[in-house]
C-alpha positions as CSV (number, residue, x, y, z in Angstrom):
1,X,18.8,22.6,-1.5
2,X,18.9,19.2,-0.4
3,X,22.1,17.4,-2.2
4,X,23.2,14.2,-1.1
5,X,26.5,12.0,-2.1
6,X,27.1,8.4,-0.8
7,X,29.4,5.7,-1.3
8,X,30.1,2.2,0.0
9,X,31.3,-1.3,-0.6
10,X,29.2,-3.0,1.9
11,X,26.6,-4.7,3.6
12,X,24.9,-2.4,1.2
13,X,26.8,-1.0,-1.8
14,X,26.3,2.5,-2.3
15,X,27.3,4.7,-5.2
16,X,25.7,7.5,-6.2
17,X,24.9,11.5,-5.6
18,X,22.1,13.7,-6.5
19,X,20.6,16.7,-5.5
20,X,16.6,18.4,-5.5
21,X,16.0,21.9,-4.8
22,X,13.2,23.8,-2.3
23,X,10.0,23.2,-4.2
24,X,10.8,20.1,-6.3
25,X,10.0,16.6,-6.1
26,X,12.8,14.0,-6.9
27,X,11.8,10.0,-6.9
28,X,14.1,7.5,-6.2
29,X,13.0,4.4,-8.5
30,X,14.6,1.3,-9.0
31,X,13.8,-2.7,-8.4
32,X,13.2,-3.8,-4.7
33,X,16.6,-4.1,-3.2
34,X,18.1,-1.2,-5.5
35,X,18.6,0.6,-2.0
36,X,16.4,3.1,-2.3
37,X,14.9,3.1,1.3
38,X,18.7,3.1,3.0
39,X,19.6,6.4,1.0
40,X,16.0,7.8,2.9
41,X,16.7,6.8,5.8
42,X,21.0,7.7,5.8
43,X,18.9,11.5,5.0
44,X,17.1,11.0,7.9
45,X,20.2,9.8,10.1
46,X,18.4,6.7,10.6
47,X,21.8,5.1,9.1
48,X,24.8,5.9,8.5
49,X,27.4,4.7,5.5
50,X,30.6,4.4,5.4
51,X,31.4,7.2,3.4
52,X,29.5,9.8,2.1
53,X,27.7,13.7,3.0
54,X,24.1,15.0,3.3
55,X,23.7,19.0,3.0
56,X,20.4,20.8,3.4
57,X,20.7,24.1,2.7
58,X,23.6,25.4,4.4
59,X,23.8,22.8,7.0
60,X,25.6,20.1,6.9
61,X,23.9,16.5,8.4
62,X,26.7,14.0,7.4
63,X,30.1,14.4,6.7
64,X,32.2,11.1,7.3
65,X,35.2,13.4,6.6
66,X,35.1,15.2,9.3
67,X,33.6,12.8,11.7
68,X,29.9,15.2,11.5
69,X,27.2,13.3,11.8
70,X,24.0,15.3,13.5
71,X,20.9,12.7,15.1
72,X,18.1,12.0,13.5
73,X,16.2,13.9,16.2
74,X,17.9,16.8,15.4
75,X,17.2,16.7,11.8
76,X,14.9,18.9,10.2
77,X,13.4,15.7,8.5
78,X,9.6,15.0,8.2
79,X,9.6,10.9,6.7
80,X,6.4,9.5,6.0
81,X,6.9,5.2,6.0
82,X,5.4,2.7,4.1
83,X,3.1,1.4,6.6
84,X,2.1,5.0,8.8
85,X,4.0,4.0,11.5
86,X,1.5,5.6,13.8
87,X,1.1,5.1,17.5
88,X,-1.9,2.6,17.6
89,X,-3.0,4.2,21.6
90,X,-2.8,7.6,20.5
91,X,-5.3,10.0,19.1
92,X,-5.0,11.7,15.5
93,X,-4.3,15.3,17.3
94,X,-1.8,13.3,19.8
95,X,0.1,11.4,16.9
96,X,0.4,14.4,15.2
97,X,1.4,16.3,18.4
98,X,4.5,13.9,18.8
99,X,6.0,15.7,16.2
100,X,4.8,19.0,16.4
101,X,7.3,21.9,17.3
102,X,6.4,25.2,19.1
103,X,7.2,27.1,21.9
104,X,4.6,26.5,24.0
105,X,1.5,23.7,24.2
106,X,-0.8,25.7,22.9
107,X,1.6,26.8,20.1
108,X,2.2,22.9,19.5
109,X,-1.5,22.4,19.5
110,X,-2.4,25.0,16.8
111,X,0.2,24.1,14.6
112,X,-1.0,20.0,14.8
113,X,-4.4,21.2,14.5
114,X,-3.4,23.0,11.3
115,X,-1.4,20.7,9.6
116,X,-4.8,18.0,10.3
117,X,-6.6,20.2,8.7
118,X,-4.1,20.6,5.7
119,X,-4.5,16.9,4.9
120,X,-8.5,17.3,5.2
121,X,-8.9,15.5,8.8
122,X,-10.5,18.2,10.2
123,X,-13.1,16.7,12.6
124,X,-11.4,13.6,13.1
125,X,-9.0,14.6,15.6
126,X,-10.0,12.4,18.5
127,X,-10.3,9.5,16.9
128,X,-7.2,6.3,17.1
129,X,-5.5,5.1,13.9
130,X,-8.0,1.4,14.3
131,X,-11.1,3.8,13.6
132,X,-9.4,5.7,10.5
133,X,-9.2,4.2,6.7
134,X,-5.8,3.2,5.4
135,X,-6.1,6.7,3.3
136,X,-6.8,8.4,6.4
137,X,-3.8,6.7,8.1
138,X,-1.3,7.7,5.6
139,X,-3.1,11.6,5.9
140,X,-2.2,11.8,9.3
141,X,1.1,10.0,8.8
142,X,1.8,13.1,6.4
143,X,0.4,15.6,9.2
144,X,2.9,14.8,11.5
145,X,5.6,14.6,9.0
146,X,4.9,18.2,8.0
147,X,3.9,19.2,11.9
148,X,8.0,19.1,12.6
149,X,8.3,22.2,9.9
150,X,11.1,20.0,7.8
151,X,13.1,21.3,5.7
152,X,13.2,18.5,3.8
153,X,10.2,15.9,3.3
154,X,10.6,11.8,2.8
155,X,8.1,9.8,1.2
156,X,9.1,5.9,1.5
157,X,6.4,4.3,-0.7
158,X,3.6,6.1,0.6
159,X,0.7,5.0,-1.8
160,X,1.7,0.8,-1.8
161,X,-0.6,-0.2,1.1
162,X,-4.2,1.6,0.0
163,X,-6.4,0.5,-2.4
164,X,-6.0,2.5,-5.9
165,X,-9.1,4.6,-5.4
166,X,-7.7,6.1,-2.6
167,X,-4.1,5.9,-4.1
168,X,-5.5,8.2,-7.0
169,X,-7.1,10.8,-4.2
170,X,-3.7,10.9,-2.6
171,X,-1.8,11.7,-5.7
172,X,-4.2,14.6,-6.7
173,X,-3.8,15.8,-2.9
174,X,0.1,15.6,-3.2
175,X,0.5,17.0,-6.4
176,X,-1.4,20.1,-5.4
177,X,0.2,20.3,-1.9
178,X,3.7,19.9,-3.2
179,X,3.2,23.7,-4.8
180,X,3.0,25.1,-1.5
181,X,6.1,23.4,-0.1
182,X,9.0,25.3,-0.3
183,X,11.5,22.3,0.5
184,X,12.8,19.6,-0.8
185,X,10.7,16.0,-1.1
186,X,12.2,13.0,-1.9
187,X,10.0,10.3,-3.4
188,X,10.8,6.6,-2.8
189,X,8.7,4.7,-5.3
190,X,8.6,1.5,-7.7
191,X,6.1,2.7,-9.9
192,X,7.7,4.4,-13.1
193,X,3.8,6.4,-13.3
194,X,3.9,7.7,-9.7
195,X,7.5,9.2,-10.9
196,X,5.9,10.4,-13.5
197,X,3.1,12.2,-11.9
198,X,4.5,13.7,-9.0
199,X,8.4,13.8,-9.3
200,X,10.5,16.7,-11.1
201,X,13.6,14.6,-11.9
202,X,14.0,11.1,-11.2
203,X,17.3,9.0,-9.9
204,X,17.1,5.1,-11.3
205,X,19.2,3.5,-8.8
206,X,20.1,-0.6,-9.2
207,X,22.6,-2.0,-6.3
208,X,22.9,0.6,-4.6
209,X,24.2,2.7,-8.1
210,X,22.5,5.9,-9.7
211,X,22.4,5.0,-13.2
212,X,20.5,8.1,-14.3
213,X,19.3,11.4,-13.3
214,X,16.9,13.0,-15.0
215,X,13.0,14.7,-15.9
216,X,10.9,12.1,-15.9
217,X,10.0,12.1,-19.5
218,X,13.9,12.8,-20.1
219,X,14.8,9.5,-18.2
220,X,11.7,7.6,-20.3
221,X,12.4,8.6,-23.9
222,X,16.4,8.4,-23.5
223,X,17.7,5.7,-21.2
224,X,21.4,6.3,-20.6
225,X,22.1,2.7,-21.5
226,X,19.7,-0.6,-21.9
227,X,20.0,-1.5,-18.6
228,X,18.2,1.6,-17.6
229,X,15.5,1.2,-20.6
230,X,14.6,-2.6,-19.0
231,X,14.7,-1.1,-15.6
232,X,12.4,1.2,-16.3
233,X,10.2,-1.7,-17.7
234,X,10.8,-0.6,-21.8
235,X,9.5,-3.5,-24.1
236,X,10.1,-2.1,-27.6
237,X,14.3,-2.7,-27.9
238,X,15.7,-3.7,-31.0
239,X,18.8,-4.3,-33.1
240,X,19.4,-2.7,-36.2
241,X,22.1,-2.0,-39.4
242,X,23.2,1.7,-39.5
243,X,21.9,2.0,-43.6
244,X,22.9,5.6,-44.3
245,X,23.7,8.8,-43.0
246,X,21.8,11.8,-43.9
247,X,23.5,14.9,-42.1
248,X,21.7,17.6,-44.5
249,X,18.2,15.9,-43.6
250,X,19.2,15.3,-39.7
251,X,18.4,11.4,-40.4
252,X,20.3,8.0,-39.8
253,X,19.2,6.0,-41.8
254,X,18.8,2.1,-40.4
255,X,18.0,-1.2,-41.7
256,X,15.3,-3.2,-39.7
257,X,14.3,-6.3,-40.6
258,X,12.5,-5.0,-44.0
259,X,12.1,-1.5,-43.3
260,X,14.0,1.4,-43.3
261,X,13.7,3.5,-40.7
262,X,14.4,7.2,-40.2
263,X,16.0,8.0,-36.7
264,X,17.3,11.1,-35.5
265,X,20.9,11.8,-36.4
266,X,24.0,10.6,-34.3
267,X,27.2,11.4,-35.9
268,X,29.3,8.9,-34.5
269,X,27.6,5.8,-36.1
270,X,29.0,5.0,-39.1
271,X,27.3,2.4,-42.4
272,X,26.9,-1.1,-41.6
273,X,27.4,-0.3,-37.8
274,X,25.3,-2.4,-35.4
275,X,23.2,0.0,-32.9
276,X,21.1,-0.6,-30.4
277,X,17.3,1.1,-30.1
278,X,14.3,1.6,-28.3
279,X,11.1,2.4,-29.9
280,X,8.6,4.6,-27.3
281,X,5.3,2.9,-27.6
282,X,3.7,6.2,-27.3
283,X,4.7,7.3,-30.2
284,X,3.8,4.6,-32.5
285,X,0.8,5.3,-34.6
286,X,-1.9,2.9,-36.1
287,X,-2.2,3.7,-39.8
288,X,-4.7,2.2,-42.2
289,X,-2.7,-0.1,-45.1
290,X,-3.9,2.2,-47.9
291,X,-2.5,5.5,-45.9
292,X,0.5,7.3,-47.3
293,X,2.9,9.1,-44.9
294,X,1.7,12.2,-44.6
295,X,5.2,13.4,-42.6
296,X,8.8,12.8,-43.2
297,X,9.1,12.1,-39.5
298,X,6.7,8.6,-40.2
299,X,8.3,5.5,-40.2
300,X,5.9,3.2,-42.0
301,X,6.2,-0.1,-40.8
302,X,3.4,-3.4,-41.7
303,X,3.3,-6.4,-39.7
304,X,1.0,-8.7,-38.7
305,X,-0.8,-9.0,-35.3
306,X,0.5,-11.3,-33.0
307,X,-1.5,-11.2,-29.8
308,X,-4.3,-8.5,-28.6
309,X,-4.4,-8.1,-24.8
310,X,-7.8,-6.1,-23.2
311,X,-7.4,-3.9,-20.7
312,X,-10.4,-1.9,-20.5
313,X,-10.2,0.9,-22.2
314,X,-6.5,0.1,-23.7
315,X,-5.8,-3.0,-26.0
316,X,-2.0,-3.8,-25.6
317,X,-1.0,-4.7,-29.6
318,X,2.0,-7.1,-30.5
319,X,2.8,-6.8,-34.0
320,X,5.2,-9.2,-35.5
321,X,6.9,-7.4,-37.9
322,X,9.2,-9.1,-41.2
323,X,12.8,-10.2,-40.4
324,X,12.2,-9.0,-36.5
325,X,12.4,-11.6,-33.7
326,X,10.5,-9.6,-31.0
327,X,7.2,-8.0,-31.6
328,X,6.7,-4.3,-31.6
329,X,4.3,-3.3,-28.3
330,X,2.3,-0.7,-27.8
331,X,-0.9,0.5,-26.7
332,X,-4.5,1.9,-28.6
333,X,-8.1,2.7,-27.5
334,X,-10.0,-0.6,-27.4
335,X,-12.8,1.3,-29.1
336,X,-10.1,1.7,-32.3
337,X,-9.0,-1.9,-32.4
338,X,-13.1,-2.4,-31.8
339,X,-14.0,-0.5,-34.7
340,X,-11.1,-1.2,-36.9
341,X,-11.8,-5.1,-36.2
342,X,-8.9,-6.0,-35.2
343,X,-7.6,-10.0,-34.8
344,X,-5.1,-11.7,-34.7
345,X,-3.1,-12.9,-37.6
346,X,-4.6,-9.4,-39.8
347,X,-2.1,-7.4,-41.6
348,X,-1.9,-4.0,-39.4
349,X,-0.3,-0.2,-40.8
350,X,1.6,1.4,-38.1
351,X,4.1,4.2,-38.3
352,X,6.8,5.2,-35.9
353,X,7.7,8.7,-35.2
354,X,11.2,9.3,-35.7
355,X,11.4,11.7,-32.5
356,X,10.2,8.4,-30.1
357,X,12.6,6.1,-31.7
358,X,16.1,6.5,-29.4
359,X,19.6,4.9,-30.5
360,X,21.9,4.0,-27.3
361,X,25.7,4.8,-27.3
362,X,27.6,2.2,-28.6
């Protein structure tokens, strides 16, 4: 178990504490600046705060209490960087063998050869990072990471400098690796869908401040606060009346713009209150005008279309709905708005599920 606490006032404030278990994947996310990168590299004693403790398992790395704080040399920490870092006169085998532990060469040697041969380089061991594709790079940049047996692994934006082809390859081979792994990875990332793809639980950090830990899809459909939603890059947030409540149905009723909307029900709001929402484009539905609600969970809602944006095989929708300010957003197959005809200006059915539609404390 990797768990990690931190705290400082300055030149980088620092607040926050989270821990990720032997086999799990936790991201770090959060706006450039967010600190993100300093609570890596305090893991991997490559800085040190003012105040603040690092545990792997049962030994301790940091402790500012007591004055502990072990090198980065003798941490048990494989860190892949951004850019490979990788030693531009060596070989693969000898970049890899830089890291590699064992008892003797030949021990060192078989375990570099292995862990090249983990990341699918087999056969490219004598070649020097100038001859390798950036993919490649960032293969052997993992090898040697691994090739020090860590018992924890850091990933400091690994995917942002190869082309997304290649990006795609790597998540696929990280995904599948990450099963056999029986430590700890940390996941420094900006993009929400890499989180979403290879991370466990995710930590949104801004200044230097964890604002919310959480499963991916836990973090996404229930943002601790707006901050968090707009951090996370949510579009569809909204002010609304509290109409009702409807503790026998599980439904609070609210009033917005000219619809009604059923949301899921929070007994602390009370009638006429003014709430906060967010409306998760996933789970808002394109509905023809004459369709009924077939579910009591269907928020039918009408509007008219504001803008269509194509994006290949998505069509980002902005529906402009009666007494609302902001458009409702959200995604559909461009072969639906294609064979629906879609423009702008049309009258467009949509209905939003009462399960994606998310009231914030007050």
């Amino acid at each position: 178990m990797l768990a990690v606490e931190l705290r400082q006032h300055s030149p980088i404030p620092l607040d926050l504490a989270f821990s990720c278990p032997p086999g799990q994947t936790l991201a770090l996310v959060g706006p450039s600046g967010s600190g993100k990168t300093t609570v890596l590299k305090t893991i991997a004693g490559l800085y040190r705060g003012a105040q603040g403790r690092v545990r792997v398992g049962a030994e301790t790395w940091l402790d500012t209490a007591s004055g502990r704080n072990l090198p980065a040399r003798e941490r048990a920490a494989g860190l892949v960087f951004q850019s490979y870092a990788l030693f531009p006169h060596l070989s693969v085998l000898d970049n890899v063998l830089e890291a590699a532990r064992g008892a003797s060469p030949a021990e060192k040697r078989a375990r570099a050869l292995e862990k090249i041969a983990s990341v699918h380089l087999a056969g490219l061991e004598h070649r020097r990072p100038q001859q390798l594709s950036g993919g490649q790079q960032q293969r052997v940049a993992l090898a040697r990471a691994l090739a020090r047996e860590p018992a924890v692994l850091l990933l400091d934006e690994p995917f942002s400098a190869v082309d997304q082809v290649t990006r795609e390859r790597l998540y696929e081979e990280l995904a599948g690796m990450r099963k056999e792994l029986s430590i700890p990875v940390v996941l420094v990332t900006h993009s929400i869908s890499e989180a979403q793809m290879l991370a466990d639980r995710m930590v949104v950090l801004h200044h230097g401040c964890s604002l919310q830990e959480g499963s991916p899809r836990e973090v996404l459909s229930h943002p601790a606060t707006l901050e968090v939603a707009r951090l996370l890059g949510q579009k569809n947030l909204f002010r609304a009346t509290v109409e009702a409540q409807d503790a026998a149905a599980g439904h609070t009723l609210l009033r917005w713009g000219a619809a009604l909307l059923r949301a899921p029900y929070r007994e602390q709001l009370t009638a006429g209150q003014d709430v906060a929402w967010m409306m998760a484009s996933g789970m808002i539905i394109m509905q023809r005008p004459d369709r009924s609600p077939a579910r009591d969970n269907e928020n039918p809602v009408t509007g008219r279309i504001g803008r269509l944006t194509e994006l290949g095989e998505i069509t980002l929708v902005q529906l402009l709905c009666a007494g609302v300010d902001a458009p409702l957003s959200f995604p559909i197959a461009t072969h639906a708005a294609q064979r629906y005809g879609l423009r702008p200006g049309e009258t467009m059915a949509v209905s939003l599920l009462s399960e994606g539609l998310h009231l914030f404390d007050t």
